[in-house]
N, C-alpha and C positions, 0 to 999 in steps of 0.2 A: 530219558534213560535208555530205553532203546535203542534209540539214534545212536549213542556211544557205543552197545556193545556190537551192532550191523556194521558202525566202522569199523573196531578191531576186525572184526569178523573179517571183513572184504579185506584188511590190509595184511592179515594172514597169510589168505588164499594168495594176495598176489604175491607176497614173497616166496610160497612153497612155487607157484607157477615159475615168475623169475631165475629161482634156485635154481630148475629142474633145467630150463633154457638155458641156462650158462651150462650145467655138464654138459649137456646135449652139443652144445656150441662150441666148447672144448676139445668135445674126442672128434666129431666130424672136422674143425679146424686145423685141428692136430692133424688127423689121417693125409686129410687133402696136402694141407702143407707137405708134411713129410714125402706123399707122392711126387708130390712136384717138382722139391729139392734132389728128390732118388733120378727121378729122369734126366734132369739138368747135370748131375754129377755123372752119369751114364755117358750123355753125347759130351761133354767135356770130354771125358777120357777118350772116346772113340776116337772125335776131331784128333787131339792128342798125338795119337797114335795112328792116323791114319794115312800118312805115306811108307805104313807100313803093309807088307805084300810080300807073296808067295811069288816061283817062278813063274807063275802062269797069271801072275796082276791081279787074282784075287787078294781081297783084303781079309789078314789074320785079326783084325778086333771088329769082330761086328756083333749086333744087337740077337738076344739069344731068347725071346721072349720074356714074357713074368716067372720068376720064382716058385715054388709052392707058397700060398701064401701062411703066416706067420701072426700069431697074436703078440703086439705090443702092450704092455701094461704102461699107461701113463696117468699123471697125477689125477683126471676127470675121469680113469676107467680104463678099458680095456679097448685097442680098435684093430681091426684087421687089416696086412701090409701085406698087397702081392710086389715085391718087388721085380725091380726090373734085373736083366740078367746081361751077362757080355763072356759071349767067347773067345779070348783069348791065345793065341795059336802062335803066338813069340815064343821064342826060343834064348834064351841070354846067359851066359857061361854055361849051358849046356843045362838050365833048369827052365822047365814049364810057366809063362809067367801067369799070372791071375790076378783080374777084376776084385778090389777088396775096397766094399766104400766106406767112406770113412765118417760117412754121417749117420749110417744103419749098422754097425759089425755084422758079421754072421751070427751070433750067440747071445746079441742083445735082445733081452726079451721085458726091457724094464725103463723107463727112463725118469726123468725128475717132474715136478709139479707144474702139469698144463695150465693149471686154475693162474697158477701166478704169474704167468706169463705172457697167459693169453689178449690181454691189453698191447701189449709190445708187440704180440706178432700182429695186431691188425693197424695199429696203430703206429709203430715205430717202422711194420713191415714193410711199407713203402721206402723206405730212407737205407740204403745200402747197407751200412755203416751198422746199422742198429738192429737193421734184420741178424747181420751175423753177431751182434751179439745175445739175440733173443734163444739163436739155433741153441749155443753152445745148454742154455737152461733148460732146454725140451729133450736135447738129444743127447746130452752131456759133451766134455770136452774138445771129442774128437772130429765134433761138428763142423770146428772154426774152421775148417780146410775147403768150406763155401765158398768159391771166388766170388769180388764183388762183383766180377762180368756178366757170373751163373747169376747170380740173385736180380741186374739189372735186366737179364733178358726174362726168367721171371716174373716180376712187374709188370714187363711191356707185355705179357700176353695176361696179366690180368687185365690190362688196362684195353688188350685189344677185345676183349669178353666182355668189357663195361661197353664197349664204341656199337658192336653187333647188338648187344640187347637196346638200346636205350636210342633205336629203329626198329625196334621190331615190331609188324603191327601189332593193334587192338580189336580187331574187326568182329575176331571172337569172344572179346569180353565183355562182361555186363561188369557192374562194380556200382551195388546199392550204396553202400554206404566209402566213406573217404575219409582217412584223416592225414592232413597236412603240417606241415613242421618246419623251421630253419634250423637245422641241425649245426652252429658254428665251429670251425675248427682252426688254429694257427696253422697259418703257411712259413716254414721255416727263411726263405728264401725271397717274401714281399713282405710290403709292411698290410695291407687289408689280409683281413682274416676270411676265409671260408666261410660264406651261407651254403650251406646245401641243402636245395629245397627239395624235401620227402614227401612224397604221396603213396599212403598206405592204402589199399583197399578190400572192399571184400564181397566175394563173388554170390553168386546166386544160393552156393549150399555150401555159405559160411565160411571158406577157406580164405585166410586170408593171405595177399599177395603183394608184395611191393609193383608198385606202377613206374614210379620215376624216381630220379634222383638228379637234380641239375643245378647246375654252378649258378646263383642268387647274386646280387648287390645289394647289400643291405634287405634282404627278402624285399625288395619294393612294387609297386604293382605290374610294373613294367616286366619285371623280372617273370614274376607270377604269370603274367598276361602271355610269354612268349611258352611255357610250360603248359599252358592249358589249350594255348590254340594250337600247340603241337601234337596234344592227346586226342584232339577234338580231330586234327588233320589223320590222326592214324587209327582212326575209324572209334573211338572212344564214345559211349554215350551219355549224356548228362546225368550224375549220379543224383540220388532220392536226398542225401543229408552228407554235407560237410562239416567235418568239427575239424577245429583248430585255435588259436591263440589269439584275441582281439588284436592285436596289435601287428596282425602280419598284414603285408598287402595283399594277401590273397585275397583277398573279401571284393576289394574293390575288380579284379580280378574277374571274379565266378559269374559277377552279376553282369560282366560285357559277357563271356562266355556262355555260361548256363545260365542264365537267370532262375529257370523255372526251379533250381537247386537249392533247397533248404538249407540254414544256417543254424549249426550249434556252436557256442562258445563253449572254448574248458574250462572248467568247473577248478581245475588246479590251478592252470596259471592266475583265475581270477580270484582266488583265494587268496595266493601269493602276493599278488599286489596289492589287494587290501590289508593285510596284516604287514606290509611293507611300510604301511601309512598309518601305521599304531604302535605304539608305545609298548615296549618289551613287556611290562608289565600286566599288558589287557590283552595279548596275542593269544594267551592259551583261552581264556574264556571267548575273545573274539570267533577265533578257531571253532570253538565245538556251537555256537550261535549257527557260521558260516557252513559246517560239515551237516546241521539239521533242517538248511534250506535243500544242500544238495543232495543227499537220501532222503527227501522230502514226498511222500507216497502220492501226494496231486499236484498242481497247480496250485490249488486255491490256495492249501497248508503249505507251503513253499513262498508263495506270494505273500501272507501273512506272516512267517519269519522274517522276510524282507522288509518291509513295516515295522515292525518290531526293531530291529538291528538299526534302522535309519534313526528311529525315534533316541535309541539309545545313544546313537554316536551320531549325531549327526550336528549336535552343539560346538563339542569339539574336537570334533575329527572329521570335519566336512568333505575332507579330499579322501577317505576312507568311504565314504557312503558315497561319494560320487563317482569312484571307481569302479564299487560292484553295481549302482544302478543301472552306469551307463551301457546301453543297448542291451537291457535286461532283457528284453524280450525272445530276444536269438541267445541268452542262455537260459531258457527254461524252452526248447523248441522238443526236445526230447521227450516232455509230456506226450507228444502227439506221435510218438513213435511205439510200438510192443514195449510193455516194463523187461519181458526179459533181455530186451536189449542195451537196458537206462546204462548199466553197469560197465557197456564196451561206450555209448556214446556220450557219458559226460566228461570225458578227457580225450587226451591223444596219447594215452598209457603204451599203445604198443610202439609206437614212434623214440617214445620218452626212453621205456625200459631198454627198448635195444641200445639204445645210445648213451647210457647212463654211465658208464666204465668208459666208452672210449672219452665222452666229455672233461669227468674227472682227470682221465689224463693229460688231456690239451690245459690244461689250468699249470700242472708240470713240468710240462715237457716243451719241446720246440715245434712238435709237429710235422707234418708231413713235408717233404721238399718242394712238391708245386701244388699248384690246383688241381690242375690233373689226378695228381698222384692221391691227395687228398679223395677225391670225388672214385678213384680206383677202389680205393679202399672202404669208403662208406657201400659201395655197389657190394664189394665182398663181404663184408661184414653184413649186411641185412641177407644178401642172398643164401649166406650159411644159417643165419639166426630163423629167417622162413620157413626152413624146413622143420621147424621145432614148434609154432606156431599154433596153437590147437581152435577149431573151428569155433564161431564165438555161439553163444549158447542159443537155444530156441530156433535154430535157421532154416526150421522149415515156416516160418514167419516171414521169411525175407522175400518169396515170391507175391505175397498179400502186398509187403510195402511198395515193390517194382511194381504191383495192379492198382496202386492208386488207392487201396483202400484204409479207410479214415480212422484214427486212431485216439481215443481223447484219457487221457489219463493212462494210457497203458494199457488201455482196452480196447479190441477194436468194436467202432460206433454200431455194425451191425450185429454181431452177438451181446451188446449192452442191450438194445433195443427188443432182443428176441428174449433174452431173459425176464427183460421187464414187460413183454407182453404174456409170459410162461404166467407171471405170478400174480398179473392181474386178471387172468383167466382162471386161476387156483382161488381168491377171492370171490368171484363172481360165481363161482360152482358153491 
């Protein structure tokens, strides 16, 4: 009974957290975009206009600084706009001309629903076409006057900000824990779809940080093996605990790379596969059997649910018990980690959630136009959602884990030991 109400309980917590990361994701998405689209519609015009000159061969449109800046109301909140400016200094039947963009008015101070759009701008925003029809929902109407030239150069300096980060060293980072992921996505324009293989991690006081993001074949270990000996190449150290999905090739992967790196399995995918392999009808009772191994307060009571559950299904539903046993041991590796950390390391939750929206829409949609453009976009999208990311709990725990020190049940072995020497001295008195 317990066990049921600590799951709602946690599955609360993550949707109010979730929640909170999509506005957050929203108004910073929105602002940057709109930034971006204002400067591209600025130098459009300038270019434009720029065998335009005085008698003396200066140029009348030139760059005028930022604006005062401006609060925008949109659908996820409020965010603040320094626009950019252009002075103007033509003259044309005898009237002053003037810079008026057509994607901010002067007097707009309101626009439509970011929440609902914001799939389309990270998702469709790669694809010319579909960026400017995501504008016109953010900005209203008068948006559509985004050439598709402005929106293609756009693009290419996201894609030149994915090329720079994803070289940049590691020399300075530590990264106790990891979780890893194949994020797949349709490529509008080939027939193989998008792995993009995500390495999440998280630093010595808990922040956590996107590592990589790199173009997969079929996630296989090859693929894996060139991502890992490239973090290993830019100064990276072998992290304390990986978690991610049985079935990626990373595993085979970490152990040519980092051997000495702990393995945890997710506790969701492997749930999902087991109740893959059962009967509509025994999924909900399977389910809460399966969710009282993995809130499961030891080892021992964890391993004995597992017992249990085999004994139960294991007559007829063999390929169900042999799912969750297989390489049982790397999923309960967590025991041997801090409890206040069980909660970040029996999934790949922060992988999963970020990506949860853009996935559903790949199921709809056509998807990005290339790889590239795909793998540009997954780079934006996490690198905006990061900054929303709150530190994961107890991490002043996380420099005992980098020390090597020994963890059994969620407690570390030397304060188990000093207690139990406390209370056999409290007897002995």
């Amino acid at each position: 009974m317990m066990t049921i109400v600590r799951t709602k309980a946690d599955a609360q917590e993550s949707e109010q957290v979730v929640a909170t990361a999509l506005d957050e994701l929203a108004r910073e998405g929105a602002r940057r975009m709109i930034l971006a689209a204002l400067e591209i519609e600025v130098e459009e015009y300038r270019q434009q206009h720029r065998d335009a000159r005085d008698p003396r061969g200066h140029a009348l449109v030139v760059r005028n600084g930022p604006a005062r800046p401006r609060r925008l109301t949109v659908g996820a909140g409020t965010v603040t706009i320094a626009a950019p400016r252009v002075n103007d200094q033509r003259v044309l039947h005898g009237a002053r001309q003037k810079f008026t963009s057509a994607i901010l008015p002067p007097y707009v101070r309101r626009s439509g629903n970011v929440s609902a759009v914001l799939p389309l701008l990270y998702l469709h925003g790669l694809s010319t076409g579909d960026f400017r029809e995501a504008l016109p929902v953010l900005l209203g109407k008068d948006a559509a006057g985004l050439s598709p030239a402005a929106i293609t150069r756009l693009t290419a300096t996201w894609r030149t900000e994915y090329d720079q980060w994803r070289r940049r060293s590691l020399a300075d980072r530590d990264f106790i824990y990891v979780w890893v992921d194949g994020v797949h996505f349709n490529i509008r324009l080939e027939d193989d779809r998008l792995a993009a293989l995500v390495v999440v991690g998280v630093r010595p006081d808990g922040t956590k940080e996107v590592i990589a993001i790199e173009d997969g074949y079929r996630e296989s270990t090859e693929s894996w093996l060139a991502v890992l000996r490239d973090l290993k190449t830019r100064g990276m150290p072998a992290p304390a605990l990986a978690i991610g999905d049985g079935a990626l090739g990373f595993w085979a992967a970490i152990r040519e790379v980092w051997p000495e790196t702990r393995e945890q399995r997710c506790w969701v995918h492997r749930i999902a596969n087991v109740l893959d392999k059962l009967p509509t009808r025994l999924q909900s009772q399977a389910k809460r059997a399966l969710h009282e191994m993995m809130y499961a307060e030891s080892r021992a009571t964890c391993e004995t649910a597992l017992h249990r559950f085999a004994q139960d299904y294991d007559a007829k539903y063999p390929k169900a018990v042999k799912s969750l046993v297989t390489d049982v041991a790397r999923l309960l590796t967590h025991f041997d980690f801090p409890a206040a950390h069980w909660k970040h390391l029996r999934s790949t939750n922060p992988i999963e959630s970020t990506f949860a929206t853009v996935k559903h829409r790949t199921r709809v949609t056509k998807g990005a136009g290339s790889r590239t453009a795909g793998l540009a976009m997954a780079f934006k999208l996490l690198e905006t959602a990061q900054r929303t990311w709150r530190r994961i709990d107890a991490h002043d725990l996380l420099p005992l884990v980098r020390a090597g020190v020994v963890f059994k049940d969620g407690q570390s072995v030397e304060r188990t030991e000093q207690r139990s020497e406390k209370n056999t001295g409290r007897v002995a008195a």
